[in-house]
C-alpha positions in Angstrom: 36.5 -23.0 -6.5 32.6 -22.5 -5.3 31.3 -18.8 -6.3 28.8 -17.3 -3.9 25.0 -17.7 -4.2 23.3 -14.9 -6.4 20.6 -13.4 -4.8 17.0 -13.5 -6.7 15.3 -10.1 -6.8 13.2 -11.0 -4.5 15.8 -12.4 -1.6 17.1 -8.5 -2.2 13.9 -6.9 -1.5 13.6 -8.9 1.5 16.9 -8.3 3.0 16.4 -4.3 2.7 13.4 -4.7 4.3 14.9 -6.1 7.4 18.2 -4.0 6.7 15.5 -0.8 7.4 13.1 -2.1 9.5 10.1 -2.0 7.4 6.9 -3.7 9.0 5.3 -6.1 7.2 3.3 -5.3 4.2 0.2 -6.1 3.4 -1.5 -5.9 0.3 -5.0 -5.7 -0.1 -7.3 -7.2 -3.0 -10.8 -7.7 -4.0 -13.5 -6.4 -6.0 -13.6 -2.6 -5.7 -17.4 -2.7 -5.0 -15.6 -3.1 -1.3 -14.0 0.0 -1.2 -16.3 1.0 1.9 -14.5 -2.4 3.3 -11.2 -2.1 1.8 -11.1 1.2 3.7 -11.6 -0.2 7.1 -9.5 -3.3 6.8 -6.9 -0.5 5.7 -7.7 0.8 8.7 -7.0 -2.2 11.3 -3.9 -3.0 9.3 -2.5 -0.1 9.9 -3.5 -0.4 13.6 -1.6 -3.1 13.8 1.3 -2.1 12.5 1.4 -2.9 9.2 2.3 -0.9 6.1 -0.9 -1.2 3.5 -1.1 -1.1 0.2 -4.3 -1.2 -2.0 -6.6 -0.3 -4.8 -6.6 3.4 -5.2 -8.7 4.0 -8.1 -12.4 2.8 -8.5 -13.2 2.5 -11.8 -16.5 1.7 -10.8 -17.4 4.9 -9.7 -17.5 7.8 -12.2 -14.5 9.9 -12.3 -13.5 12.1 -15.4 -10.2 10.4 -15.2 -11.7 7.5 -16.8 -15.0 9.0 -18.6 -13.4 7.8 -21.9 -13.7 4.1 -22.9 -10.8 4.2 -24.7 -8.7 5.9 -21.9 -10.2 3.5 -19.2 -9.3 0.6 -21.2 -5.5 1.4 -21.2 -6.0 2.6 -17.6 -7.6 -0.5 -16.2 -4.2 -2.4 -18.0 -1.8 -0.1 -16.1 -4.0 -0.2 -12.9 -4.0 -4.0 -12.9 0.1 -4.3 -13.2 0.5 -1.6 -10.6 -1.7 -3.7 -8.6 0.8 -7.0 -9.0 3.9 -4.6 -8.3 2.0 -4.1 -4.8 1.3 -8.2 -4.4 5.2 -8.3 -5.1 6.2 -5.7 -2.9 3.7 -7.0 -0.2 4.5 -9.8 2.7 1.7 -10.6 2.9 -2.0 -10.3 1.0 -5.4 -9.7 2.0 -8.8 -10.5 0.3 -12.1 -8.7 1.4 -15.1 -9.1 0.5 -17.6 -12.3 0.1 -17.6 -12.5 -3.4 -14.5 -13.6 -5.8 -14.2 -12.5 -9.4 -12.0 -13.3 -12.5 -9.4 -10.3 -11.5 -9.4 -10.8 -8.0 -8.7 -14.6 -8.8 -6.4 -14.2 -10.9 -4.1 -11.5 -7.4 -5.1 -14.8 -5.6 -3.0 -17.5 -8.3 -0.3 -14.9 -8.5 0.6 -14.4 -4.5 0.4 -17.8 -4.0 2.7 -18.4 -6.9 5.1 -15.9 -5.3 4.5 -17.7 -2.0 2.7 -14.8 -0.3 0.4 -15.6 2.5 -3.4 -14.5 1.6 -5.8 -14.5 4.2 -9.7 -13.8 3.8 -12.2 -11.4 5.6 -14.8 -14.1 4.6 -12.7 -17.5 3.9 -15.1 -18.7 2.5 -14.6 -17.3 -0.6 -11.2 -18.9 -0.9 -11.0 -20.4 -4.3 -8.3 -23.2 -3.3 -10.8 -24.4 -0.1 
């Protein structure tokens, strides 16, 4: 007797995405000193008819929401797994910017693990090129 296939979590998410007709979703990474570009790749995503997700908060700028050390600590922890959520959620993923760091990296190793597509505003900067 053969049982059916399970499907894995993410085989689920993709099927209600077609079941509702989502258009593909792109996530967008980098260094938040690219917020300025963030903002307008955002922009031409959405243009094109894509659902974007990205950063929202930049800790690099001040906000009283992350005066505290101690506070901004634990929120840059629960920033950086909301950020993988969207990467997991996404069809796709975006890098801007033309400079790489150890965070942005690291969204880079884990959509590619997931087998998301990641395309570059600069490719340059790709760290597997």
């Amino acid at each position: 007797m053969s049982y059916p296939q399970l499907l894995t979590p993410e085989e689920k998410l993709a099927d209600a995405k077609k079941l509702l007709s989502l258009p593909r979703i792109v996530a967008i990474c980098g260094s938040t000193r690219f917020m300025t570009e963030m903002n307008e790749a955002d922009l031409r995503e959405t243009k094109a008819g894509k659902i974007v997700v990205k950063p929202g908060c930049d800790m690099k700028s001040p906000h009283e929401l992350w005066s505290d050390p101690v506070e901004a600590e634990a929120l840059k922890v629960r920033l950086d797994d909301l950020h993988r959520a969207k990467i997991r959620l996404a069809d796709e993923v975006l890098v801007v910017g033309d400079y790489i760091g150890d965070s942005t990296r690291a969204e880079i190793a884990y959509a590619r693990s997931l087998g998301k597509p990641v395309r570059f505003t600069h490719p340059e900067v790709d760290p597997d090129a």
